[in-house]
C-alpha positions in Angstrom: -37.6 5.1 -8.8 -36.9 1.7 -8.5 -34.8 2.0 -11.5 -32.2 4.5 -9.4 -32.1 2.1 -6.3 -31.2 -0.8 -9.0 -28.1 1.2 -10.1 -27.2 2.4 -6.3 -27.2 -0.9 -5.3 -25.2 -2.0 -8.4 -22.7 1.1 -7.7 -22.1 0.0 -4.4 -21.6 -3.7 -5.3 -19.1 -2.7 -7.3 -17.1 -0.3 -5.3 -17.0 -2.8 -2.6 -15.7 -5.2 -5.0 -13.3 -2.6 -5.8 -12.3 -2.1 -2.4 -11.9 -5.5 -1.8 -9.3 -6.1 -4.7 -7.3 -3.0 -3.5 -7.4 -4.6 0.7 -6.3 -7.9 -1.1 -3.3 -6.3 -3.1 -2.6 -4.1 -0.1 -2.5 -7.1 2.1 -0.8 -9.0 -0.2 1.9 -6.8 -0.8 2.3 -5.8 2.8 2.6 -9.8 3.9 5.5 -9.9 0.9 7.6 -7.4 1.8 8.2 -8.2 5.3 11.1 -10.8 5.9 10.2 -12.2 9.1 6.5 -13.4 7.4 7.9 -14.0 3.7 4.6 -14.1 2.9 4.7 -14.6 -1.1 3.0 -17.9 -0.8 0.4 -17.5 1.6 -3.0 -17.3 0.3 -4.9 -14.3 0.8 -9.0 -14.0 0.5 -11.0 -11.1 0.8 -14.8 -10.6 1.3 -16.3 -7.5 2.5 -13.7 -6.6 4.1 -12.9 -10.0 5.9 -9.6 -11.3 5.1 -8.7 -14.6 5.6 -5.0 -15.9 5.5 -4.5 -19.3 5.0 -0.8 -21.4 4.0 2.3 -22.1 6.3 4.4 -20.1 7.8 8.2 -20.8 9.9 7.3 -19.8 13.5 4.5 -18.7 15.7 6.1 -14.9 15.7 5.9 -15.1 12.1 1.4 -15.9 12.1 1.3 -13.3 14.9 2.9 -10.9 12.4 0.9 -11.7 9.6 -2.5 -10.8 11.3 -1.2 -7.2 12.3 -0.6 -6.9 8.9 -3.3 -7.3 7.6 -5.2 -5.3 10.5 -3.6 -2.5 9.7 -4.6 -2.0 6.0 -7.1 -0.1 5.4 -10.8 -1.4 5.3 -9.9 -4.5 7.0 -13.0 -5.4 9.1 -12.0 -8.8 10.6 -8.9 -11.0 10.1 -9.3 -15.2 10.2 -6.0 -16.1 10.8 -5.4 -19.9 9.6 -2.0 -19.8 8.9 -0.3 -22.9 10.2 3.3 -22.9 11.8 6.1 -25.3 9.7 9.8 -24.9 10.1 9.6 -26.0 6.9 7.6 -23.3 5.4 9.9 -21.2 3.0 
């Protein structure tokens, strides 16, 4: 018995590191493709469902972007948004 709870437990570790890399490609992608983020660079990290974005981006409406984003993909429990605002920021 506790033989079967070892695997179920195993199972679901990996299928929530399997759903992790898929919210951190679908959040990546998502922050990439949109011009007003140009998102390429920013960092992206991912644990059980938390995502946390971290780099620089041009303007305020481009952070407040970036966090709807990444909201809206699927099996995103939280967002830390600590994106930093830089005109500079390509």
């Amino acid at each position: 018995m506790r033989r079967v709870f070892a695997m179920l437990a195993l199972a679901a570790g990996l299928a929530l590191a399997q759903s992790d890399d898929h919210i951190y490609d679908r959040v990546r992608m998502r922050l990439a493709e949109d011009p007003a983020v140009n998102g390429g660079a920013l960092q992206v990290e991912v644990k059980n469902g938390a995502v946390t974005l971290r780099g620089n981006v041009k303007n305020e409406k481009a952070r407040e972007k970036a966090e709807k984003l990444a909201k809206k993909v699927k099996g995103v429990k939280s967002v830390t948004n600590e994106l930093k605002v830089d005109p500079n920021a390509h």
